[in-house]
C-alpha positions in Angstrom: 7.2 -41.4 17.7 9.7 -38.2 17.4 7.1 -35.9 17.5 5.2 -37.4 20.3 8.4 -37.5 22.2 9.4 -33.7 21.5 5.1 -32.7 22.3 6.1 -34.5 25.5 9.0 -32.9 26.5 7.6 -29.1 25.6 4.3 -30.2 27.9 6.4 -31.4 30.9 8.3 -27.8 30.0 5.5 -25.8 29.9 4.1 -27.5 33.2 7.2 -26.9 34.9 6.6 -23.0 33.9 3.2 -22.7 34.8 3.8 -24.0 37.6 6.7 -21.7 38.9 4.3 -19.0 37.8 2.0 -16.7 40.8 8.4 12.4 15.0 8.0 15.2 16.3 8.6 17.7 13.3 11.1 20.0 13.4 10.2 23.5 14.0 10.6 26.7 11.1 10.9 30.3 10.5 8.4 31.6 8.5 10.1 31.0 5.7 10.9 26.6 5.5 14.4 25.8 6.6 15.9 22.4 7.0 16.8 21.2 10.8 20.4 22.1 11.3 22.0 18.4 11.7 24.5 17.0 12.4 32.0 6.1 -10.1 31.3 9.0 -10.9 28.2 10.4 -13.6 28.0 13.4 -15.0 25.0 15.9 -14.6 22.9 14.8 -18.0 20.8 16.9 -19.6 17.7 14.3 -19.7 15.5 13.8 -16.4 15.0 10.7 -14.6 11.7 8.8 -15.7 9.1 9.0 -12.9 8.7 5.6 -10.8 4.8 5.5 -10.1 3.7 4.1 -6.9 1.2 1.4 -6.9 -2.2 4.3 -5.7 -5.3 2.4 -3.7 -6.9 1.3 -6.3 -10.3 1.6 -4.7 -11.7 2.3 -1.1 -14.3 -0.8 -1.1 -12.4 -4.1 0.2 -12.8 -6.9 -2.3 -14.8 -10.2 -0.4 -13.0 -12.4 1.7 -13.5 -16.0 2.7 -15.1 -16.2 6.2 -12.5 -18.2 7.8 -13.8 -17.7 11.1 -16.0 -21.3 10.6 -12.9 -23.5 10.8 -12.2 -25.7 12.8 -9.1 -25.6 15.4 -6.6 -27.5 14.6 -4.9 -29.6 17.5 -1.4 -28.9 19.3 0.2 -31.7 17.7 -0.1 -30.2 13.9 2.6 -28.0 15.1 6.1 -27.5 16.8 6.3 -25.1 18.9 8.1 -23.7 22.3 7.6 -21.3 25.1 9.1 -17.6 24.5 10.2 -16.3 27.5 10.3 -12.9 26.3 6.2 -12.6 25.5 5.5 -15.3 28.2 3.4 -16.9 25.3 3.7 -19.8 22.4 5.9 -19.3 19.5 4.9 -21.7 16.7 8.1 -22.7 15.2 6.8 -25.2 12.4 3.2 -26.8 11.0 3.6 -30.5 11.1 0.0 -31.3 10.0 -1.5 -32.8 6.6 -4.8 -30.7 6.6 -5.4 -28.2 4.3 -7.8 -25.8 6.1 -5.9 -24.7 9.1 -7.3 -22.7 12.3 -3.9 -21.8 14.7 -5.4 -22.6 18.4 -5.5 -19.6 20.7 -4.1 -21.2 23.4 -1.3 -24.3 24.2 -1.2 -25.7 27.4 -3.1 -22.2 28.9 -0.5 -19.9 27.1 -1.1 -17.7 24.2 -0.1 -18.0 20.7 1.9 -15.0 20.0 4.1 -15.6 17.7 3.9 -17.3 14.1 7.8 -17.9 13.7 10.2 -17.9 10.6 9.3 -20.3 7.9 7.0 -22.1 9.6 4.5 -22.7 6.7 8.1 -22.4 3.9 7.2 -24.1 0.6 4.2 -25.6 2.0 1.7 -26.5 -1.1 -0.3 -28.2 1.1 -2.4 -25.6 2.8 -5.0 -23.4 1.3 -6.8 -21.7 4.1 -5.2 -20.5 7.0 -6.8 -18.5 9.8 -4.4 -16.9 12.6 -5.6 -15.9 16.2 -6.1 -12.3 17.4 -3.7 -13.3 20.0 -0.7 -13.6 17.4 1.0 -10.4 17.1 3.6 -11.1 15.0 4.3 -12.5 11.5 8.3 -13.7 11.1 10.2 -13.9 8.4 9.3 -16.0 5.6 6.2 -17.4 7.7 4.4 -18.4 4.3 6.9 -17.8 1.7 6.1 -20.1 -1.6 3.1 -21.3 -0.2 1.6 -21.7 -3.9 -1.6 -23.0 -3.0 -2.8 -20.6 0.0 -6.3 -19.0 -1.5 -7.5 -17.1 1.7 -5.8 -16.0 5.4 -7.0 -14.3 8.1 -4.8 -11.8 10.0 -5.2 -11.1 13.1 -6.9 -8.3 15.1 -3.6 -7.6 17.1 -0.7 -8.5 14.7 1.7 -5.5 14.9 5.1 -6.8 12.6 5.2 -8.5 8.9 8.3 -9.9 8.7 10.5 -9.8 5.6 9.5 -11.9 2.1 6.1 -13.0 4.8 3.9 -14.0 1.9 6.2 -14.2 -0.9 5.3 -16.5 -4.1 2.0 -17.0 -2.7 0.6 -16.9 -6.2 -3.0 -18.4 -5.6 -3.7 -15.6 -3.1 -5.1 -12.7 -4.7 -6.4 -10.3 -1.4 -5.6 -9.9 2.3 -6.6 -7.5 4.7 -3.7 -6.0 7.1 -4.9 -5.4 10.6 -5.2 -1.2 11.3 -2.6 -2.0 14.3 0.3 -3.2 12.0 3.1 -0.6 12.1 6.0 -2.6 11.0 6.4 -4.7 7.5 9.6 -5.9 5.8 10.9 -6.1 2.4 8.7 -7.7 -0.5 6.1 -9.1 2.1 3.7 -9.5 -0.4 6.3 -10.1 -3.9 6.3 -13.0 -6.4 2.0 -12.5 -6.4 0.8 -10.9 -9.7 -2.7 -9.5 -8.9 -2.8 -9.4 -5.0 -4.8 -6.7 -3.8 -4.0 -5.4 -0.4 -6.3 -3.8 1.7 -5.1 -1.4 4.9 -7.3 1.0 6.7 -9.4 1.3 4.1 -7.8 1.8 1.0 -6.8 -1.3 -1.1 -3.2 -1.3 -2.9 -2.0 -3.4 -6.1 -3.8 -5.7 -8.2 -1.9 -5.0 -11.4 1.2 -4.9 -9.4 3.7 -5.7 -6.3 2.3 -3.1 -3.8 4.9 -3.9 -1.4 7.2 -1.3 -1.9 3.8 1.6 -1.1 2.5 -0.5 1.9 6.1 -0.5 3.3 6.4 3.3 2.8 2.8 4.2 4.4 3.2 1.6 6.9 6.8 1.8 8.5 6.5 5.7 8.4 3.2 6.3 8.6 3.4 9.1 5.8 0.9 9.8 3.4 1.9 9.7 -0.5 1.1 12.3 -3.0 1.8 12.6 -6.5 3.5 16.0 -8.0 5.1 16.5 -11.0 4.9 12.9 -12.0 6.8 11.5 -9.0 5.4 9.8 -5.8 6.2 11.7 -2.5 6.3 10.6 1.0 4.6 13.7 3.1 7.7 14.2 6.4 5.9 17.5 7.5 3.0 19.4 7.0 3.7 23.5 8.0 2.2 26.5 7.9 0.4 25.5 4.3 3.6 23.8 3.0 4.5 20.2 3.1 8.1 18.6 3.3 8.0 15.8 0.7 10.8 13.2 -0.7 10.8 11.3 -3.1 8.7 7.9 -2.0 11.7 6.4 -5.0 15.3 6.6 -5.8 15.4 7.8 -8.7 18.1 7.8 -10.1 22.0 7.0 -9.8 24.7 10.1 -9.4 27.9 10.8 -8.1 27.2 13.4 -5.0 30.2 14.9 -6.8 31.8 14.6 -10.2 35.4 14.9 -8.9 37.1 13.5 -6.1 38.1 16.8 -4.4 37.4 19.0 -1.2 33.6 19.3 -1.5 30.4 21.1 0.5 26.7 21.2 -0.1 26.7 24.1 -1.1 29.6 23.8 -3.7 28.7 20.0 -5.2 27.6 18.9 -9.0 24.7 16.9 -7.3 23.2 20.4 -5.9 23.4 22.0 -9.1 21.6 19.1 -11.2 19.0 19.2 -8.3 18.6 22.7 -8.8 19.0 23.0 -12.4 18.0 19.8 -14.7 15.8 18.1 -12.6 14.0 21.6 -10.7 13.4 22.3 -14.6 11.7 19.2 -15.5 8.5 20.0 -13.6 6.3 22.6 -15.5 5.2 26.2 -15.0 2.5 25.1 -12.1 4.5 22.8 -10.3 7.3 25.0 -9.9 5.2 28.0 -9.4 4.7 25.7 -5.9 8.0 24.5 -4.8 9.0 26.7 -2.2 12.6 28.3 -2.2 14.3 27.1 1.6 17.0 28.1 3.7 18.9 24.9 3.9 21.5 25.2 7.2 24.3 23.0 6.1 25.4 21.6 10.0 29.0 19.9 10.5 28.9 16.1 11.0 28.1 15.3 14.3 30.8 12.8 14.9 33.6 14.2 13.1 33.3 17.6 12.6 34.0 18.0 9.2 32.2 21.2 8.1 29.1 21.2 6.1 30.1 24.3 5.0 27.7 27.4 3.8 23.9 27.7 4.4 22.2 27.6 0.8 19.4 28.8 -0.4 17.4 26.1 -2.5 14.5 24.7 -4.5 15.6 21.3 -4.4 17.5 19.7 -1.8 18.8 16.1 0.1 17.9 15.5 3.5 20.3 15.8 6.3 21.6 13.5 8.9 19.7 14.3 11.3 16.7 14.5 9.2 17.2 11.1 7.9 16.9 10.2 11.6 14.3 12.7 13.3 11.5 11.4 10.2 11.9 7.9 10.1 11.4 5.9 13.2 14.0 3.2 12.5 16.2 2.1 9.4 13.2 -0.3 8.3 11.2 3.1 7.2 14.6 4.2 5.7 14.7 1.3 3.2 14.2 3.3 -0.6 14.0 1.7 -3.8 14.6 2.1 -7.4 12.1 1.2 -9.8 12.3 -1.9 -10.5 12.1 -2.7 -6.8 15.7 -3.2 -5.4 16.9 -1.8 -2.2 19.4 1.0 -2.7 21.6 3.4 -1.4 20.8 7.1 -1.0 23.1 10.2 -0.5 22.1 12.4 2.1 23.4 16.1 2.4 25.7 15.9 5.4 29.6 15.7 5.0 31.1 12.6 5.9 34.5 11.7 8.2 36.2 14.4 5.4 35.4 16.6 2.9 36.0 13.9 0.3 33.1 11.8 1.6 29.2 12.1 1.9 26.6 10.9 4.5 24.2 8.2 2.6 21.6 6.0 3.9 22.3 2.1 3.8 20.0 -0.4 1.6 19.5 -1.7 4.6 18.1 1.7 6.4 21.4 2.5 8.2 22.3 6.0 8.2 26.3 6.0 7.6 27.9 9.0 8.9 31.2 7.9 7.9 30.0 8.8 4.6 31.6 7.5 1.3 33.8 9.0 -1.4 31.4 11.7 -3.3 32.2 10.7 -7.0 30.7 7.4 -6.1 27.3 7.0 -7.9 24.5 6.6 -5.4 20.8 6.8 -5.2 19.5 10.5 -5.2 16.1 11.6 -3.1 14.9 14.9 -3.6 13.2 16.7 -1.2 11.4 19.6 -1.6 9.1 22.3 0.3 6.1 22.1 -1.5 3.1 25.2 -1.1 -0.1 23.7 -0.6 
């Protein structure tokens, strides 16, 4: 009786409505030089293990069920309300017993656009869903612990995967992710052993989370490499060289092993970079790691000096290049290995010389900085000769 009540009210509603209705890259000398921008550990003598990302496994997509034979399911298996925003139908919770479930295109002449947060949550019901291609967006949570979901079908126009989307969704071993997607969250596709992942033509985990990879080539668009043992996102691509960073944090250090007046150019962090880890790579690899001007630029809401230009193999990105290569903080997100959001250090001098810039967990670059003989996640970047 509630729900025939509440299906009443959003018709009249939606009635009423009707009714009333008529990167770029930064530019180089010829020889590579960074954009000019804006507890403690010691240096140890090991190197940090190499984090592998999860590669395409294959280029062929694994079958799918054809969904496209099921049969729609009616307006009242679902709540739902008008968005005013996309001028379509936001489904805000599956109320239905069926286990096969086909989204309708359309309620009451408006399009289903968006498939809200949690509305399948913890739902062991449903096996097979398939989603409209007028649904372009996925919410938070949308199908997190579904356990026994086997097969769904994206659709053509989805363009955001919320966070944890299809988390614990153990029963679901592939999915294919619409070439028009250019936004996913964290751990979309965790908690599922052997998923495999397919996304403009290359297919990603199936001994493994491939979350943290489809969140790198996806929210930045990069491509990843593999040198030395470490996965790379690709920034730029130069005059035969490539800008790369590490697709990982890989490890934890102090920016700094004191708490003192600090620069770039005079910090323990620089040195290890430049020292233990630069000499961990062998003769060939570092026979093409490019030695680059890096312009050390004051922060650009204090002032505090950055200090000398360097001259280095190995280097952290800058402020401003934390900013000009990712397109929001979402891309900015880094992990460690075992897949935890973390903190990075960037370059750039902070309010004072006793802090460093760093990049949030959440993506946010903080100028403010923090004190330097706090131990943060460490990037390298590196002009690499192609």
């Amino acid at each position: 009786m509630k729900t025939r009540i509440l299906l009443t009210i959003i018709a009249l509603s939606l009635a009423l409505s009707l009714a009333a209705c008529g990167g770029g890259g930064s530019t180089y000398e010829s020889e590579p030089e960074t954009r000019r921008t804006a507890t403690s550990d010691a240096a140890p003598t090991t190197t940090p293990s190499a984090p592998t990302a999860e590669p395409p496994a294959t280029t062929t997509e694994p079958p799918r069920a054809d969904l496209s034979k099921l049969s729609e399911n009616p307006e009242t298996d679902f709540e739902f309300k008008l968005n005013p925003e996309t001028d379509g139908i936001e489904i805000i919770k599956y109320i239905g017993t069926e286990t096969k479930v086909r989204i309708p295109e359309t309620i009451y002449e408006k399009p289903v656009k968006i498939i809200a947060a949690g509305v399948f949550y913890d739902n062991w019901t449903i096996e097979q869903v398939y989603i409209p291609d007028t649904v372009t967006e996925l919410a938070d949570s949308a199908f997190y612990g579904c356990g026994g979901l086997t097969d769904v079908r994206l659709p053509d126009g989805l363009t955001n995967i919320g966070n944890e989307t299809f988390y614990g969704c153990k029963s679901l071993t592939g999915i294919t992710i619409p070439d028009k997607v250019t936004s996913i969250g964290n751990e979309a596709f965790s908690g599922i052993p052997d998923i495999t992942v397919s996304y403009k033509g290359a297919v990603y985990g199936g001994n493994g989370d491939p979350s943290i990879v489809l969140a790198a080539v996806i929210n930045t668009g990069s491509e990843i490499i593999n040198f030395g043992g470490y996965d790379w996102l690709v920034l730029e691509k130069k005059d035969g060289r490539a800008l790369i960073l590490s697709l990982y944090v890989l490890e934890y250090k102090a920016y700094n092993d004191e708490y003192t007046d600090v620069t770039w150019e005079t910090c323990t962090l620089r040195t290890y970079l430049n020292f233990n880890f630069y000499n961990s790579f062998g003769a060939d690899d570092k026979a093409k790691i490019a030695e680059t001007r890096v312009i050390n630029n004051d922060n650009p809401n204090y002032g505090t000096s950055g200090g000398n230009d360097t001259t280095d193999k190995i280097f952290l990105l800058s402020i401003d290049e934390a900013n000009e290569y990712f397109s929001d903080g979402n891309a900015r997100v880094a992990y460690n290995s075992k897949g935890n959001a973390s903190d990075w250090w960037l370059r750039s001098p902070g309010i004072n010389s006793y802090y460093a810039a760093y990049v949030y967990d959440d993506g946010l670059v903080y100028v403010d900085g923090i004190r330097v003989y706090y131990s943060y996640g460490v990037r390298p970047a590196l002009w690499l000769n192609l």
